[in-house]
RORO-702228 format. One record per residue: residue number from 1; residue in one letter; x, y, z of N, C-alpha, C, O in turn. Coordinates in nm, 2 decimals. Atoms other than C-alpha are relative to their C-alpha. Layout:
% RORO-702228
vexnu / nuti / n.east / n.north / n.up / ca.east / ca.north / ca.up / c.east / c.north / c.up / o.east / o.north / o.up
NUM / a / X / Y / Z / X / Y / Z / X / Y / Z / X / Y / Z;
...
END
This chain:
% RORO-702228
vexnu / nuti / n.east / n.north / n.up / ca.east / ca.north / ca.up / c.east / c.north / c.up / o.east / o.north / o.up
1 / x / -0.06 / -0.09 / 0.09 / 7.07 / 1.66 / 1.42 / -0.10 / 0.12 / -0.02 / -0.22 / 0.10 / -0.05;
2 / x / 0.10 / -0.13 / 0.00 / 6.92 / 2.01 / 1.42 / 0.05 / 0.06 / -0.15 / 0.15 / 0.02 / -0.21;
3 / x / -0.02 / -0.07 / 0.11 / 6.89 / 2.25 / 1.12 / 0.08 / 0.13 / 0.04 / 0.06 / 0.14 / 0.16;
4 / x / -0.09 / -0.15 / 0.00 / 7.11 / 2.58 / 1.13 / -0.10 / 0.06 / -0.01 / -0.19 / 0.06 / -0.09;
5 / x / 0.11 / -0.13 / -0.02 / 6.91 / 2.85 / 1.25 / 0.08 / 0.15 / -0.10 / 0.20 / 0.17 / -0.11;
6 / x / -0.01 / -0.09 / 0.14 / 6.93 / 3.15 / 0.98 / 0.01 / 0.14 / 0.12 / -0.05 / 0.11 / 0.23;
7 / x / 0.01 / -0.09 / -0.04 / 7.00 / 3.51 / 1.12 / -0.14 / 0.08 / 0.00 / -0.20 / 0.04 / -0.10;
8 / x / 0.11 / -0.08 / 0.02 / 6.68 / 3.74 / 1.14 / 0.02 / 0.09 / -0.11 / -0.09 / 0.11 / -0.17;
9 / x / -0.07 / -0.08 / 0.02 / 6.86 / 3.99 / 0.96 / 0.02 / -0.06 / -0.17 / 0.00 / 0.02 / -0.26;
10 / x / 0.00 / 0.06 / 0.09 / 6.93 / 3.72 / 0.66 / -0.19 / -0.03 / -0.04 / -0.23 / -0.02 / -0.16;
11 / x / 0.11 / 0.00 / 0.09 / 6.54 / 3.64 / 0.62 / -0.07 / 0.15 / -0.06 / -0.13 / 0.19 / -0.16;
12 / x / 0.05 / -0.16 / 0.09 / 6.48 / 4.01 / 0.60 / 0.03 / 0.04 / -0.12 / -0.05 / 0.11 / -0.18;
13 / x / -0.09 / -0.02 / 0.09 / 6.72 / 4.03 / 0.34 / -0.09 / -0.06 / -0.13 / -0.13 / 0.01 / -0.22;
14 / x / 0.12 / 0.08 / 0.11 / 6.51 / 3.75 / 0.14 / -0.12 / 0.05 / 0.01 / -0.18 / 0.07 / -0.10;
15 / x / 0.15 / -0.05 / 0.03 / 6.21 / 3.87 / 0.19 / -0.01 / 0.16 / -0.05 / -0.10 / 0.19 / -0.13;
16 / x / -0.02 / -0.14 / 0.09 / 6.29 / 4.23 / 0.08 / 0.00 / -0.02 / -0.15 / -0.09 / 0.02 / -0.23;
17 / x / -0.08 / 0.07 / 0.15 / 6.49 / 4.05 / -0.27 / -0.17 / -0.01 / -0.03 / -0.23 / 0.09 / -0.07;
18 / x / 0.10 / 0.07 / 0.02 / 6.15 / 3.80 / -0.29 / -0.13 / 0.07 / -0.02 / -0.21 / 0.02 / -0.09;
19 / x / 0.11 / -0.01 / 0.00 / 5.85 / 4.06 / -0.21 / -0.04 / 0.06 / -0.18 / -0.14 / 0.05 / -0.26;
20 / x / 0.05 / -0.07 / 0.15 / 5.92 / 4.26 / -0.54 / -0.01 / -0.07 / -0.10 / -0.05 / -0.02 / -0.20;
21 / x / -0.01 / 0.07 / 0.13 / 5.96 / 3.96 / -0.77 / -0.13 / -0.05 / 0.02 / -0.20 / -0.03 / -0.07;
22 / x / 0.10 / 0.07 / -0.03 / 5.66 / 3.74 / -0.60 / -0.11 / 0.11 / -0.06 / -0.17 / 0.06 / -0.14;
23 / x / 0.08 / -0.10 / 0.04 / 5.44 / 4.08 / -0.68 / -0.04 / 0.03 / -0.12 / -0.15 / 0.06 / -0.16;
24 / x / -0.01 / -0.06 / 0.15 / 5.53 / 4.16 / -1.04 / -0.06 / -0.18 / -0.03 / -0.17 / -0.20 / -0.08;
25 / x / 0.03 / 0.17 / 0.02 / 5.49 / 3.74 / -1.07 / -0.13 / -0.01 / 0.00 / -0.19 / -0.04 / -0.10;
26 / x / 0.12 / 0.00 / -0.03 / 5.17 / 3.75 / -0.94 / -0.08 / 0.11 / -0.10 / -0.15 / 0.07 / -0.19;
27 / x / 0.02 / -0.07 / 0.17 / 5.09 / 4.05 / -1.19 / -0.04 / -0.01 / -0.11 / -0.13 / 0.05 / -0.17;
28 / x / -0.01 / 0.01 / 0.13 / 5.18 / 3.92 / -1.47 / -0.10 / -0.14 / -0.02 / -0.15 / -0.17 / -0.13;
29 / x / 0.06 / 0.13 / 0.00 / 5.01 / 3.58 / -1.37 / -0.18 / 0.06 / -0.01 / -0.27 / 0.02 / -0.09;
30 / x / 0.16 / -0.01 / 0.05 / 4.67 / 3.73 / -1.33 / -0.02 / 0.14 / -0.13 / -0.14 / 0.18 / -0.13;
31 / x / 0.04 / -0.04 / 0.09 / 4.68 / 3.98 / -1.63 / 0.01 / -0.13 / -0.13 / -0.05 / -0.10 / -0.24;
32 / x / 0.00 / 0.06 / 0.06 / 4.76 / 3.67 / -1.81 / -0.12 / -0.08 / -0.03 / -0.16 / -0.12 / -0.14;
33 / x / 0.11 / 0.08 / -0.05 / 4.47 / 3.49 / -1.67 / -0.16 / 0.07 / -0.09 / -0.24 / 0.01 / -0.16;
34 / x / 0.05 / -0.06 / 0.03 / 4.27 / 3.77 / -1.75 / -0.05 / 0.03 / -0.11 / -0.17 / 0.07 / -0.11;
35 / x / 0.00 / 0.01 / 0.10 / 4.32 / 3.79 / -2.10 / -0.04 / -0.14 / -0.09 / -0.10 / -0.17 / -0.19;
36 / x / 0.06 / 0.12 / 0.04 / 4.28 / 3.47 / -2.15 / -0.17 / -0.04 / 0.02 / -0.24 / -0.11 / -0.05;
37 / x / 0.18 / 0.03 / -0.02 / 3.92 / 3.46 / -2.00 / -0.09 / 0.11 / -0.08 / -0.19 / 0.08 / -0.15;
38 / x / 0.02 / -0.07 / 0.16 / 3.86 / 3.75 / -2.23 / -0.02 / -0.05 / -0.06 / -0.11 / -0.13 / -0.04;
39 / x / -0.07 / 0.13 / 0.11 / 3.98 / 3.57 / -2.51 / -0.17 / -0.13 / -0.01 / -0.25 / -0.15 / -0.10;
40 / x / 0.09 / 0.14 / -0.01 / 3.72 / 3.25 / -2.40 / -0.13 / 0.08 / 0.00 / -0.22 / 0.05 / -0.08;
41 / x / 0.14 / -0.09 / 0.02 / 3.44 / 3.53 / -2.34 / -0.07 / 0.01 / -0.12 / -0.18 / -0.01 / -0.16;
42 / x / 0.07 / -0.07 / 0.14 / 3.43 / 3.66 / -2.64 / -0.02 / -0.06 / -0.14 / -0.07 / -0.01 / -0.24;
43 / x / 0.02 / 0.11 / 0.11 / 3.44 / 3.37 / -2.86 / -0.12 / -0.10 / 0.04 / -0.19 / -0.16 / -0.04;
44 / x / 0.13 / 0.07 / -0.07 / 3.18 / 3.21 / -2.63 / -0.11 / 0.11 / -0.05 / -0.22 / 0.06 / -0.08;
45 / x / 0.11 / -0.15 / 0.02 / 2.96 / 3.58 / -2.70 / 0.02 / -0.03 / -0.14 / -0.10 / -0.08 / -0.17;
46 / x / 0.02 / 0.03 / 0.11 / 3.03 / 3.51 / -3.07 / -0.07 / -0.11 / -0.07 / -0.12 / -0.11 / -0.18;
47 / x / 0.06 / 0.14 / 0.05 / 2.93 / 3.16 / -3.11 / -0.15 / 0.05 / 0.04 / -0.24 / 0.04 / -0.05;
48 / x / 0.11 / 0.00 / -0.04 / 2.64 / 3.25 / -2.91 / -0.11 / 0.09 / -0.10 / -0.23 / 0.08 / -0.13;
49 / x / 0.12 / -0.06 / 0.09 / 2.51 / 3.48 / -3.13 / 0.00 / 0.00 / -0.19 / -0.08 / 0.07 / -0.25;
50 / x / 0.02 / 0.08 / 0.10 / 2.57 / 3.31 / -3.47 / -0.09 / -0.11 / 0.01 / -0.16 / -0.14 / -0.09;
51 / x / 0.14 / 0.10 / 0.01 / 2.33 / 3.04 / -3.32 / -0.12 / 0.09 / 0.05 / -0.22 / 0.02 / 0.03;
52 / x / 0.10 / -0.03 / -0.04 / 2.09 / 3.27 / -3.18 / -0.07 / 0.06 / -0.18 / -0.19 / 0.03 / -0.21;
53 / x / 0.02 / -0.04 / 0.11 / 2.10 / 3.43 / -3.58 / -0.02 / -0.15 / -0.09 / -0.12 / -0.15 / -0.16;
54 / x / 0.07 / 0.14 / 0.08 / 2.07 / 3.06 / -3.74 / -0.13 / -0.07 / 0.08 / -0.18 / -0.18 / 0.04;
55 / x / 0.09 / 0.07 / -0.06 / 1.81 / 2.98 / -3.48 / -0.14 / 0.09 / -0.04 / -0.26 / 0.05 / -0.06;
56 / x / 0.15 / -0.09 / 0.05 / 1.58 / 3.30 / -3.58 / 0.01 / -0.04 / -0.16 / -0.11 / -0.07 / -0.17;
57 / x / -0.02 / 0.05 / 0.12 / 1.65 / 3.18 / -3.96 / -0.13 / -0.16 / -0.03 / -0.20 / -0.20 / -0.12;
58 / x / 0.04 / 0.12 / 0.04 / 1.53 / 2.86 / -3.90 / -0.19 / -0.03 / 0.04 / -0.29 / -0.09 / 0.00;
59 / x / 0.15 / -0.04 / -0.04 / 1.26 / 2.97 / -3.72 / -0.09 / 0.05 / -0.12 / -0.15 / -0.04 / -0.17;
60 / x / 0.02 / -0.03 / 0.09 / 1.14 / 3.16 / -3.99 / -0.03 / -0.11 / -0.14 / -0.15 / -0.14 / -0.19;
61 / x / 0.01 / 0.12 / 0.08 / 1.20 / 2.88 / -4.24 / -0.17 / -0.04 / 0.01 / -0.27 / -0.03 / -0.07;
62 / x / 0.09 / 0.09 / -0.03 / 0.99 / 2.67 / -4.04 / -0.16 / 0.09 / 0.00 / -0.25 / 0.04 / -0.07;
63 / x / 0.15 / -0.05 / 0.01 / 0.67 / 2.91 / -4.00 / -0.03 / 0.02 / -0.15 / -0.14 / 0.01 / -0.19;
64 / x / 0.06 / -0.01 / 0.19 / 0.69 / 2.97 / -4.43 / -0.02 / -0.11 / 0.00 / -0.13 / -0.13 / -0.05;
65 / x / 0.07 / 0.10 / 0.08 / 0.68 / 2.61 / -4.48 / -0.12 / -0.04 / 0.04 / -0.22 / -0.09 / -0.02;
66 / x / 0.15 / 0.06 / -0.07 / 0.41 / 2.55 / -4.22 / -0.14 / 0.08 / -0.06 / -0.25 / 0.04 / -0.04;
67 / x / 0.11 / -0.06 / 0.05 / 0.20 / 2.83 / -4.40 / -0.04 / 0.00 / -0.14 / -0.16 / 0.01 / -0.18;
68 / x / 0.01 / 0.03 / 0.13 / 0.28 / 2.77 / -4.76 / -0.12 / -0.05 / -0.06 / -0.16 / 0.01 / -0.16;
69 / x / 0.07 / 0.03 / 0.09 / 0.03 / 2.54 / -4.84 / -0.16 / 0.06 / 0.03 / -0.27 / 0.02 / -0.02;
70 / x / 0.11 / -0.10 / -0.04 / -0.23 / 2.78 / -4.68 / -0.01 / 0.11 / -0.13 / -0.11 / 0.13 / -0.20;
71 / x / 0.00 / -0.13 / 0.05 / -0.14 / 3.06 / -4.86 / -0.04 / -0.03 / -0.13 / -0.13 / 0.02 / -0.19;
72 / x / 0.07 / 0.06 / 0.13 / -0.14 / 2.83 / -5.19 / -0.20 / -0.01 / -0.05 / -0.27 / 0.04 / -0.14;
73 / x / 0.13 / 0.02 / 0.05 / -0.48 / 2.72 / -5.16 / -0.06 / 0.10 / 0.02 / -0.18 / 0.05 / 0.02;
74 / x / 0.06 / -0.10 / -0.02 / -0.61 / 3.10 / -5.07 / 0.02 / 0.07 / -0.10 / -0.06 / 0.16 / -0.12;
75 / x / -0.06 / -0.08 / 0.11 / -0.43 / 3.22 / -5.36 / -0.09 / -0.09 / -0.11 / -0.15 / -0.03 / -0.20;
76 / x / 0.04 / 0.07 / 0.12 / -0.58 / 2.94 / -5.58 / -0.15 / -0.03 / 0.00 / -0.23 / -0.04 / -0.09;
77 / x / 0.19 / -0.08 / 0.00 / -0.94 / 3.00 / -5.44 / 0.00 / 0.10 / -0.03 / -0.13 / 0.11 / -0.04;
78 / x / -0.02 / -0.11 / -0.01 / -0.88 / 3.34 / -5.48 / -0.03 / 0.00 / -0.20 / -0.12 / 0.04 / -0.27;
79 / x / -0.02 / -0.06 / 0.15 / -0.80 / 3.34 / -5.85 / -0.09 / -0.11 / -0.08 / -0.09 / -0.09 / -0.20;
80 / x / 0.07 / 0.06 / 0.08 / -1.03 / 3.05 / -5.96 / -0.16 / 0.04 / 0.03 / -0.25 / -0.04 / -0.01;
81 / x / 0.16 / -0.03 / -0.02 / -1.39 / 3.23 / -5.84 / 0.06 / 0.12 / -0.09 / 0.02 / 0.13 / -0.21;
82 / x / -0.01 / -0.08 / 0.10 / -1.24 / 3.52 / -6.00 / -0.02 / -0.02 / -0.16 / -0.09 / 0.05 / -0.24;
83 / x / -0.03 / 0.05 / 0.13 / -1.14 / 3.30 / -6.32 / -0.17 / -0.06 / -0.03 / -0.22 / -0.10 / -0.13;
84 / x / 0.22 / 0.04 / 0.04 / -1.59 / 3.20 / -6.29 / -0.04 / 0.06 / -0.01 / -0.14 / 0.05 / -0.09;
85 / x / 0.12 / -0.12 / 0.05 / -1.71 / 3.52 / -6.25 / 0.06 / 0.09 / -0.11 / 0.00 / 0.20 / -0.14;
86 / x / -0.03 / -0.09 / 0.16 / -1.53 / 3.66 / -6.57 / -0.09 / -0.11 / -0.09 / -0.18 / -0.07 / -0.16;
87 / x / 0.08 / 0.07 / 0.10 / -1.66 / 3.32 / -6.75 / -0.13 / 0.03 / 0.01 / -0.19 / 0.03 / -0.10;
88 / x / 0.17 / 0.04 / 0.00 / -2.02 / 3.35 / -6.61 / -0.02 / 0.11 / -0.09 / -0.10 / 0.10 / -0.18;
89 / x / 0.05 / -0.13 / 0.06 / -2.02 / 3.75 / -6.74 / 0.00 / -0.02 / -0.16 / -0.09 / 0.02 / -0.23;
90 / x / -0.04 / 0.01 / 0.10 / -1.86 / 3.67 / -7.05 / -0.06 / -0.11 / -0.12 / -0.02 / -0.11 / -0.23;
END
């Protein structure tokens, strides 16, 4: 059993109908695509730089507490030779 052979004349016909829809199809498929990877970019570019901004934060943090108790006892030598050489004059 063979298949029915189609006129030449009839695939032309389809393929004329078919190139303009497959075209606009394809189109519409990658501006959709398009948008959408947008879309994933720029929320990926956002997140990214909300942790790059809680990561300098924390940074920060972390170097004040690590100097704190420097700065304390510089401040509290500082003001207790002062607080001797007013007594010794006085």
């Amino acid at each position: 059993m063979s298949l029915p052979r189609s006129s030449p004349c009839s695939w032309q016909y389809v393929w004329r109908v078919a190139q303009v829809d497959l075209h606009d199809g394809l189109e519409s498929l990658v501006a959709d695509y398009r948008a959408e990877a947008l879309a994933a970019f720029t929320a990926q570019g956002t997140l990214h730089t909300v942790v790059f901004a809680v990561s300098w934060v924390v940074w920060a943090l972390f170097l004040w507490l690590l100097l704190k108790p420097y700065v304390q006892v510089r401040g509290t030598r500082g003001r207790g030779s002062m607080g001797t050489l007013w007594t010794l004059r006085g």
